[in-house]
C-alpha positions as CSV (number, residue, x, y, z in Angstrom):
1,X,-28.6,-16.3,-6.6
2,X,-30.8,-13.6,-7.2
3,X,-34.4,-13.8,-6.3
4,X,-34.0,-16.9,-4.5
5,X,-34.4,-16.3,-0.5
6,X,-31.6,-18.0,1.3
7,X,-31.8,-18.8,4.7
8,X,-29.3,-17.3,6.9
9,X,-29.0,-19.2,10.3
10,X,-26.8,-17.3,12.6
11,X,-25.3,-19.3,16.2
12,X,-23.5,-18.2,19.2
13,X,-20.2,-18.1,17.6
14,X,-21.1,-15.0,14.8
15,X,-21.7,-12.8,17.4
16,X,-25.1,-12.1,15.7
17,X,-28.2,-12.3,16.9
18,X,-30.3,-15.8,17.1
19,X,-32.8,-14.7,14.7
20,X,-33.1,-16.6,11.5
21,X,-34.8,-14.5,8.3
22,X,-34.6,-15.0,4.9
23,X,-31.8,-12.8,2.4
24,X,-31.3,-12.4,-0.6
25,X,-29.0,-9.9,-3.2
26,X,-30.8,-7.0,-1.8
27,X,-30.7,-7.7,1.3
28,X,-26.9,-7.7,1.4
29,X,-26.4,-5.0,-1.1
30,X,-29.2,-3.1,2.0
31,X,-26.3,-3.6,4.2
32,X,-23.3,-2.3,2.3
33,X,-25.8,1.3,1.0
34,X,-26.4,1.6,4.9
35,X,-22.4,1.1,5.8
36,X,-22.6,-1.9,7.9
37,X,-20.1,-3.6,6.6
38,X,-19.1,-5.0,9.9
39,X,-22.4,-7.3,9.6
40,X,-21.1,-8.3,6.0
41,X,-18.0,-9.5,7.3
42,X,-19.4,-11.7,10.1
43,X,-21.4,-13.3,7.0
44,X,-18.0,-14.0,5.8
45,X,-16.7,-15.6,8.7
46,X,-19.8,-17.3,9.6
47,X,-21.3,-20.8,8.0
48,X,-23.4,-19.0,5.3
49,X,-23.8,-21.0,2.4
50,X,-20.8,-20.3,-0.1
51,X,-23.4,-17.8,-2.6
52,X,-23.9,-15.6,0.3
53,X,-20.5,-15.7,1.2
54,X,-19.4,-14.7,-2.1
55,X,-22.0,-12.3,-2.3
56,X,-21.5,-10.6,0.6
57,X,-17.1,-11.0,-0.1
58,X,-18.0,-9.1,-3.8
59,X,-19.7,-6.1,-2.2
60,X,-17.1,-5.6,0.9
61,X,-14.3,-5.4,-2.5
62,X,-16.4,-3.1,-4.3
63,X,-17.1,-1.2,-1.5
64,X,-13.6,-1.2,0.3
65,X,-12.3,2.5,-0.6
66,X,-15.3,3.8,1.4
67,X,-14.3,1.4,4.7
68,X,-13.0,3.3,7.5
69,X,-11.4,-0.4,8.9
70,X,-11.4,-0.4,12.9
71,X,-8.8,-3.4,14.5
72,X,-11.7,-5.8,14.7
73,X,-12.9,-5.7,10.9
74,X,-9.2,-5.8,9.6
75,X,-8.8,-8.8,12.3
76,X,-12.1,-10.7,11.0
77,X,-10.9,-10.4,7.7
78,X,-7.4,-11.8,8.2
79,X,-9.5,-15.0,9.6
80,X,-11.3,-15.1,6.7
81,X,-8.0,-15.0,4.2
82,X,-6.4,-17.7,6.5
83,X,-9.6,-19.8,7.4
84,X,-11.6,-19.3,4.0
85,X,-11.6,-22.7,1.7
86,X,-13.1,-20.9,-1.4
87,X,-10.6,-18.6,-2.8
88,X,-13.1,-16.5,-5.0
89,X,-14.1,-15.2,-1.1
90,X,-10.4,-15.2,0.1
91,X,-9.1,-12.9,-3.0
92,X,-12.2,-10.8,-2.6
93,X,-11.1,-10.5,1.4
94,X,-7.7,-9.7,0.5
95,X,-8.8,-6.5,-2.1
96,X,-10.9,-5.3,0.9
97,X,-8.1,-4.9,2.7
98,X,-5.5,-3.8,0.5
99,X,-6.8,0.2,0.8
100,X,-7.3,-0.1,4.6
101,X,-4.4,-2.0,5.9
102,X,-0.8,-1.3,5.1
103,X,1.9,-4.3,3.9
104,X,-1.5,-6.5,3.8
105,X,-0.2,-8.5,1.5
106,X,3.5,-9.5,3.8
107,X,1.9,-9.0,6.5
108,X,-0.9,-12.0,5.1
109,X,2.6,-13.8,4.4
110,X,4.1,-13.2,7.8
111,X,0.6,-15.6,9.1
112,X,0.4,-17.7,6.5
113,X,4.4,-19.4,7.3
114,X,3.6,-18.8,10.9
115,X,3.0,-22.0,12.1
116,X,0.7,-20.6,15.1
117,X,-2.1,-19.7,12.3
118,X,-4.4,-21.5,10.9
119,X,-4.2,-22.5,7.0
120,X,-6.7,-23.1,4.3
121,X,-5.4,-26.6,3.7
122,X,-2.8,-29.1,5.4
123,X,-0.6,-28.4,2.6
124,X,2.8,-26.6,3.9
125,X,2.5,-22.9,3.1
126,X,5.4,-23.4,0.2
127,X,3.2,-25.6,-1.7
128,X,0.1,-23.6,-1.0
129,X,1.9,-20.4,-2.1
130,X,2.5,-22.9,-5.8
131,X,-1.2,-23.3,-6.0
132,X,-2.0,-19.6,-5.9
133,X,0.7,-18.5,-8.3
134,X,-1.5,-20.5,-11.2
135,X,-5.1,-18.6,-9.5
136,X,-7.8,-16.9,-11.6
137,X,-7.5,-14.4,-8.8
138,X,-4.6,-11.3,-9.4
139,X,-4.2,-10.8,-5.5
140,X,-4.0,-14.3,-4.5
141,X,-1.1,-14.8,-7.9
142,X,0.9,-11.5,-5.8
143,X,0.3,-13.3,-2.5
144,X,2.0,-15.9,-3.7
145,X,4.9,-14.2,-5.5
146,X,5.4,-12.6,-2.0
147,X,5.5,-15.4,-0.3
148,X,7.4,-17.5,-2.5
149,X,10.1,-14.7,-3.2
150,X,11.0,-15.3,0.9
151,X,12.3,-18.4,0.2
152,X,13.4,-18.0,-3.5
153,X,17.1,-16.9,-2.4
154,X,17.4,-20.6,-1.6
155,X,15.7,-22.3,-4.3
156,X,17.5,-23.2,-8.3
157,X,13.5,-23.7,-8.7
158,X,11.7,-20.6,-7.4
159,X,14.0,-17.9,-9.2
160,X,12.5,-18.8,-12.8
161,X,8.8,-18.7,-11.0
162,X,9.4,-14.9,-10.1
163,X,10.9,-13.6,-13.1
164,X,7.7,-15.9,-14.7
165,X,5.4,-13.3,-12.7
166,X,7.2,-10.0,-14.6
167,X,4.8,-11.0,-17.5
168,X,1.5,-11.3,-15.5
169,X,-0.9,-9.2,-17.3
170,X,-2.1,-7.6,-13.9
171,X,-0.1,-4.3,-13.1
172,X,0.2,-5.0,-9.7
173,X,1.3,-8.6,-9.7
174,X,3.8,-7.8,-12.1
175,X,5.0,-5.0,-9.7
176,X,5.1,-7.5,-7.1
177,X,6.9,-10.0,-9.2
178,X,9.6,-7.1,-9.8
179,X,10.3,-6.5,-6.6
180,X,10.4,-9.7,-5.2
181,X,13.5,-10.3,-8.5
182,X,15.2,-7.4,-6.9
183,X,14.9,-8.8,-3.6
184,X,16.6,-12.3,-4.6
185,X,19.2,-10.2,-6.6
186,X,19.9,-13.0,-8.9
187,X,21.2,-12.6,-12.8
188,X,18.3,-15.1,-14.1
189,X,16.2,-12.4,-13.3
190,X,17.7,-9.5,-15.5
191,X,16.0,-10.1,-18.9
192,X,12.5,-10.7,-17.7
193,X,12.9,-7.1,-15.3
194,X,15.0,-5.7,-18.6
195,X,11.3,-6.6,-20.6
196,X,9.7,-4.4,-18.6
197,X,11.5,-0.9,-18.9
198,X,9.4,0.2,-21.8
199,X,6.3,-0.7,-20.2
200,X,3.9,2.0,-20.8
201,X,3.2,2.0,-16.9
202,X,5.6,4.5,-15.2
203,X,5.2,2.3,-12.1
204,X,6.4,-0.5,-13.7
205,X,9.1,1.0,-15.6
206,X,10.2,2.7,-12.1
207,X,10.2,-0.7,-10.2
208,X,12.1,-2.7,-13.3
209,X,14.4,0.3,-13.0
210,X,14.6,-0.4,-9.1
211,X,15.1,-3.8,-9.5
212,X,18.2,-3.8,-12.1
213,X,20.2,-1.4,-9.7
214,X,19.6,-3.7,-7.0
215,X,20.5,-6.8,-8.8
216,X,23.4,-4.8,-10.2
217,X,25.4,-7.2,-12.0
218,X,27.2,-5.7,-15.1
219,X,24.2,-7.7,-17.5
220,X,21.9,-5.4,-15.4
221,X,23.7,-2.1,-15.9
222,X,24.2,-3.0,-19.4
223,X,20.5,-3.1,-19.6
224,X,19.7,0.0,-17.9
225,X,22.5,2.1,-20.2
226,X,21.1,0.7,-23.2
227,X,17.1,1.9,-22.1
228,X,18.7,5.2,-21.2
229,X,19.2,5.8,-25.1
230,X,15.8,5.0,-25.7
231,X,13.6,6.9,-28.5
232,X,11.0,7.0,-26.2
233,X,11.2,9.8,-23.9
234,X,9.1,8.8,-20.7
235,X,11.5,5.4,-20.8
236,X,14.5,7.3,-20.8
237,X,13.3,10.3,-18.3
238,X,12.3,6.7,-16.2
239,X,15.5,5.6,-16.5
240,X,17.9,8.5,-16.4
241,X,16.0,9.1,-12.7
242,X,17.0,5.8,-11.7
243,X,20.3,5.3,-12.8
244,X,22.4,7.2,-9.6
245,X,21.0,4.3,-7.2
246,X,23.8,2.0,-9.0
247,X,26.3,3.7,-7.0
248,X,28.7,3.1,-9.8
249,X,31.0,5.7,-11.5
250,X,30.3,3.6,-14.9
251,X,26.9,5.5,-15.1
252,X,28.3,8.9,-15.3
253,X,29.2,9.0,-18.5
254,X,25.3,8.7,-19.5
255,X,24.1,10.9,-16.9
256,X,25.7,13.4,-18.0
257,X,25.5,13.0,-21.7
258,X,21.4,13.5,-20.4
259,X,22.3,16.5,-19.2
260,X,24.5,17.8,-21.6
261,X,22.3,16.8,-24.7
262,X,18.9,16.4,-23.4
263,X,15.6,18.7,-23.2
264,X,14.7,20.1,-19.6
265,X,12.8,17.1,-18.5
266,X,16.1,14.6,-19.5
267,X,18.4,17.3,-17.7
268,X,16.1,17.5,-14.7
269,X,16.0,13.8,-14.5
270,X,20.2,13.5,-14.9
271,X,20.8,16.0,-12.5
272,X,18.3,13.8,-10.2
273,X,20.0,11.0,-10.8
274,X,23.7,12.4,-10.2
275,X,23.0,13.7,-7.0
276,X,21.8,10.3,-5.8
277,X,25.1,8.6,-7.6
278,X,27.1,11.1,-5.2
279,X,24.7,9.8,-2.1
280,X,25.2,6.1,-3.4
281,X,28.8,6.0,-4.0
282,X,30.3,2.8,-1.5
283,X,33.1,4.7,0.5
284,X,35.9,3.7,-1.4
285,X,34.8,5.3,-4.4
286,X,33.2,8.1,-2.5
287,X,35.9,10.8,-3.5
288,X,36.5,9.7,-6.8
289,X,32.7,9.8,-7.8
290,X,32.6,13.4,-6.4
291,X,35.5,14.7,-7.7
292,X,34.5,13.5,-11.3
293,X,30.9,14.9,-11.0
294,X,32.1,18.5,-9.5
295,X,34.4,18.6,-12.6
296,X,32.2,17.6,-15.3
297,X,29.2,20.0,-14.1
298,X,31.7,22.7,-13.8
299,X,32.6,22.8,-16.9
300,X,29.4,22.3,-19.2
301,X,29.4,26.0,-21.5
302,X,25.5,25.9,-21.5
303,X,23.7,23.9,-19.2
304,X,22.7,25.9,-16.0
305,X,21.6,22.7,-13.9
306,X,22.0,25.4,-10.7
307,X,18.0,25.7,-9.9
308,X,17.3,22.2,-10.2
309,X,20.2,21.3,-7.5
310,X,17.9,23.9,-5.4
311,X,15.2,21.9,-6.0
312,X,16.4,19.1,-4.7
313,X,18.5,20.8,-2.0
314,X,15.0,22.3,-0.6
315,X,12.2,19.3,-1.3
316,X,14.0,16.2,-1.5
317,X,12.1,14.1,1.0
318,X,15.0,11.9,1.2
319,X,17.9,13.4,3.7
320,X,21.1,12.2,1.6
321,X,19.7,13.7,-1.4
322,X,19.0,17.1,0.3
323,X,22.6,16.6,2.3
324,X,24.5,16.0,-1.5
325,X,22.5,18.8,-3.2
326,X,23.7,21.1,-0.7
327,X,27.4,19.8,-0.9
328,X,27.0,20.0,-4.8
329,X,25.6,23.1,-5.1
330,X,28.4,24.5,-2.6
331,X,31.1,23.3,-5.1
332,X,29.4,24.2,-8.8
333,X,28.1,27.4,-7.3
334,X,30.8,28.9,-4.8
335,X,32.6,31.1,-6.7
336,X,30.3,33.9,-7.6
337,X,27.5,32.6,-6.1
338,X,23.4,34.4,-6.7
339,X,21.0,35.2,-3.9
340,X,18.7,32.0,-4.8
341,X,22.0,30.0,-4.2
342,X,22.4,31.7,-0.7
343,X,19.0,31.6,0.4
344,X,19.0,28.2,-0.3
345,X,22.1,27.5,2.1
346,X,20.1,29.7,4.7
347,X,17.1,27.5,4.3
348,X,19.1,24.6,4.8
349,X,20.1,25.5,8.1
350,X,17.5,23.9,10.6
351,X,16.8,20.9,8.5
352,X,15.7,18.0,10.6
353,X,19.2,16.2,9.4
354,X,21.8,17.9,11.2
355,X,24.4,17.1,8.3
356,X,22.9,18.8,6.0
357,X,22.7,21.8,8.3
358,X,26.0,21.8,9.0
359,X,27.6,21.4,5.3
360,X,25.0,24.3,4.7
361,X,26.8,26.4,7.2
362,X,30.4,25.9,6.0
363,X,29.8,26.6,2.7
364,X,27.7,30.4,3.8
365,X,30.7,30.8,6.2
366,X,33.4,30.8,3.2
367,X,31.0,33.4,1.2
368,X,32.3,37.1,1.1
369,X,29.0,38.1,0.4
370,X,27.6,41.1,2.7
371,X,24.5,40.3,2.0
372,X,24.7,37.1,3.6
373,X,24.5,38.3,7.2
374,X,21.6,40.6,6.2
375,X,19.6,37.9,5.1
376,X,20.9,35.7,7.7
377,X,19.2,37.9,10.1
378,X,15.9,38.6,8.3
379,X,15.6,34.9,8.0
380,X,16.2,34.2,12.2
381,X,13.6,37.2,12.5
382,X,11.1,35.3,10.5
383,X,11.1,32.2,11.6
384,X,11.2,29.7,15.2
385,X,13.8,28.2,15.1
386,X,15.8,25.5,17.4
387,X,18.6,25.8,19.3
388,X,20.5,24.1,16.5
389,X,19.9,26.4,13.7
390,X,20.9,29.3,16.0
391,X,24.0,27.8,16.8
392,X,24.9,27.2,12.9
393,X,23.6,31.1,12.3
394,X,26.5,32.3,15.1
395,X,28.9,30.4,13.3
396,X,27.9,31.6,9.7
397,X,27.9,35.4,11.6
398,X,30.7,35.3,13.7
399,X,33.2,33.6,11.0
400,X,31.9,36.4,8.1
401,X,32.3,39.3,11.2
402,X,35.7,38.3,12.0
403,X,36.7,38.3,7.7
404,X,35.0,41.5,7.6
405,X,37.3,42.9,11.1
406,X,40.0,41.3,9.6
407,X,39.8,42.6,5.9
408,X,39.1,46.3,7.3
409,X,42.1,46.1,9.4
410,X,44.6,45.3,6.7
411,X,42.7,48.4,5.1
412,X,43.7,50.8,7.8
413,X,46.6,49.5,9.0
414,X,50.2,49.4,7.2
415,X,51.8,46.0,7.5
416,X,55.6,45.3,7.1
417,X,57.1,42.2,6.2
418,X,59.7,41.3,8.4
419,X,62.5,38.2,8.4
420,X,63.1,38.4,12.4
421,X,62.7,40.4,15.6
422,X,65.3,42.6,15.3
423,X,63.7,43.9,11.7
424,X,60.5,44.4,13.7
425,X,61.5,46.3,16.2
426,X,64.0,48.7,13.7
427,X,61.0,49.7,12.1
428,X,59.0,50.6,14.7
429,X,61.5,52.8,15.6
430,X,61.3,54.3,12.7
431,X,57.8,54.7,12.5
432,X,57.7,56.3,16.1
433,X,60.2,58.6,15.3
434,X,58.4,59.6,12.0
């Protein structure tokens, strides 16, 4: 359309002035330099001819990063995805407001089946989801997989259709189609999700990863045990890091042959992976798991997996993972244990899941370490901290205090066994005497 003027009529229900002028490429690119995108989208949503609306749809995408959405825009552009009859403008909607809106995509769903909304066609949103899994358009094909992976729990039909979508060639609808697989949970899916663990995408490998533990069939597990022994390092580091959110103990056995065998980055991974087995474990195999892991670790010769359990103790963002780091590290590291091991316990103290806190605690309260109070103490000094944390820190201090009180009292003073009263009080007689 460029260099041909196209008359832009604007009425009472655009919310734009009554003005007609004349537009063209320039004039729309004018507005998207100058950051009014808010007048773009109106074009959108208005009865511009379909090259302006395109037009104006291409430069919103393009310039979508850089769009600060208010409630309004994001709500003008929803219309547009739902009211829209050219999809070319409805896909170039929907990438305008995939960096400004979060869950655009099920949230778009979440209107679409709603019978309260307004549709592109008459269609029933099942069939329209159909049309869009075949689309030129990437976004509109993940729509679709989104919207069709609702229902596909329910459907001998729709399974095949999502494990279809783990070939797309787009990144992100082949993400989608992953997830949505590990959502329905069926065993159809497993070798279109096992295709994709040596993708050379991390993302994807992580998601395929995802979505075999979730389906979690023994075909699935199979396929994630046989990636973990890839020649390809990134698939198995992948892999390894994924493999403790089975929950099973039949993963063990490879995580720790990673840690045993494996460079630092392998290790790091299986030790990742381990702790998150322990934090997965379904209650009836709870103790078993833990008992197992606690005696495997304990026992590598060469293999000091102690500052990575710290690591993950201290900067897990998940709070089972820092809560089994801390119990792991309390049972691999108790005997002799070194100041980082310690401090870590002390750090643990006021962390925002009381559990963990309180594990942390126990374990510092069975250390006869003097150094323990001392840096117990620096480490209230230093630092604001809730009523809580104190409450752990008198524990840790008044259990080590009392030891200490005890131990230098069996140090000073002679004890003498005795089999009954009248033993006891013989010998003090004797003593009193002497």
């Amino acid at each position: 359309m460029a260099g041909d003027p196209v008359r832009i009529e604007r009425d009472s229900s655009t919310n734009m002035s009554h003005e007609s002028r004349y537009s063209d490429a320039a004039f729309l690119h004018g507005l998207a330099t100058s950051g009014q995108f808010d007048r773009l989208v109106r074009y959108l949503a208005s009865n511009e001819p379909l090259g302006v609306r395109r037009r104006a749809a291409a430069l919103l995408a393009e310039c979508s990063d850089g769009i600060d959405g208010d409630d309004e825009l994001t709500s003008q552009l929803v219309t547009v995805v739902l009211r829209e009859t050219d999809d070319t403008v409805r896909a170039k909607a929907i990438e305008t407001l995939l960096p400004i809106e979060d869950n655009v995509i099920d949230d778009l769903v979440d209107r679409i089946e709603s019978d309260a909304e307004p549709t592109p066609t008459d269609s029933p949103h099942p069939l329209l989801f159909f049309h869009w899994l075949d689309s030129q358009h990437a976004v509109l094909r993940e729509l679709a997989l989104a919207g069709l992976g609702r229902i596909a729990t329910h459907s001998i039909v729709l399974v095949p259709k999502l494990a279809d979508g783990c070939d797309d060639p787009d990144p992100r609808v082949r993400k989608r189609a992953l997830e949505e697989c590990a959502r329905v949970g069926d065993r159809r899916c497993v070798d279109p999700v096992a295709d994709c663990l040596d993708s050379d995408r991390e993302a994807i490998r992580t998601t395929a990863v995802e979505a075999l533990a979730e389906i979690g069939t023994d075909d699935a597990i199979e396929a994630l045990l046989a990636a973990a022994e890839s020649d390809h390092l990134a698939v198995r580091r992948t892999v390894l890091r994924g493999l403790g959110a089975v929950g099973s103990p039949v993963v063990f056995g490879c995580l720790l042959h990673g840690v045993e065998s494996g460079p630092e980055s392998i290790r790091d991974a299986a030790v990742t992976a381990t702790v998150e087995l322990i934090a997965k474990a379904p209650p009836e195999e709870s103790h078993i798991v833990r008992e197992t892991v606690v005696t495997q670790l304990a026992a590598l010769p060469d293999r000091d997996i102690v500052p990575r359990v710290i690591d993950l103790a201290t900067e897990a963002d998940r709070a089972p993972i820092r809560r089994n780091a801390v119990w792991l590290l309390g049972r691999i590291a108790d005997d002799e244990p070194r100041q980082s091991v310690i401090d870590c316990f002390i750090h643990a103290l006021p962390d925002t899941d009381g559990k963990t806190g309180k594990i942390a605690a126990s374990i510092l309260a069975r250390i006869d370490e003097p150094a323990v109070i001392d840096h117990l103490e620096a480490f209230i000094k230093a630092n604001d901290l809730r009523s809580e944390t104190l409450q752990r820190a008198d524990f840790v201090r008044d259990r080590l205090t009392e030891e200490r009180v005890d131990d230098q009292r069996k140090d000073t003073v002679e004890y003498t066994k005795i089999s009954d009263p009248e033993d006891y009080t013989a010998r003090k007689r004797q003593r009193d005497a002497g």
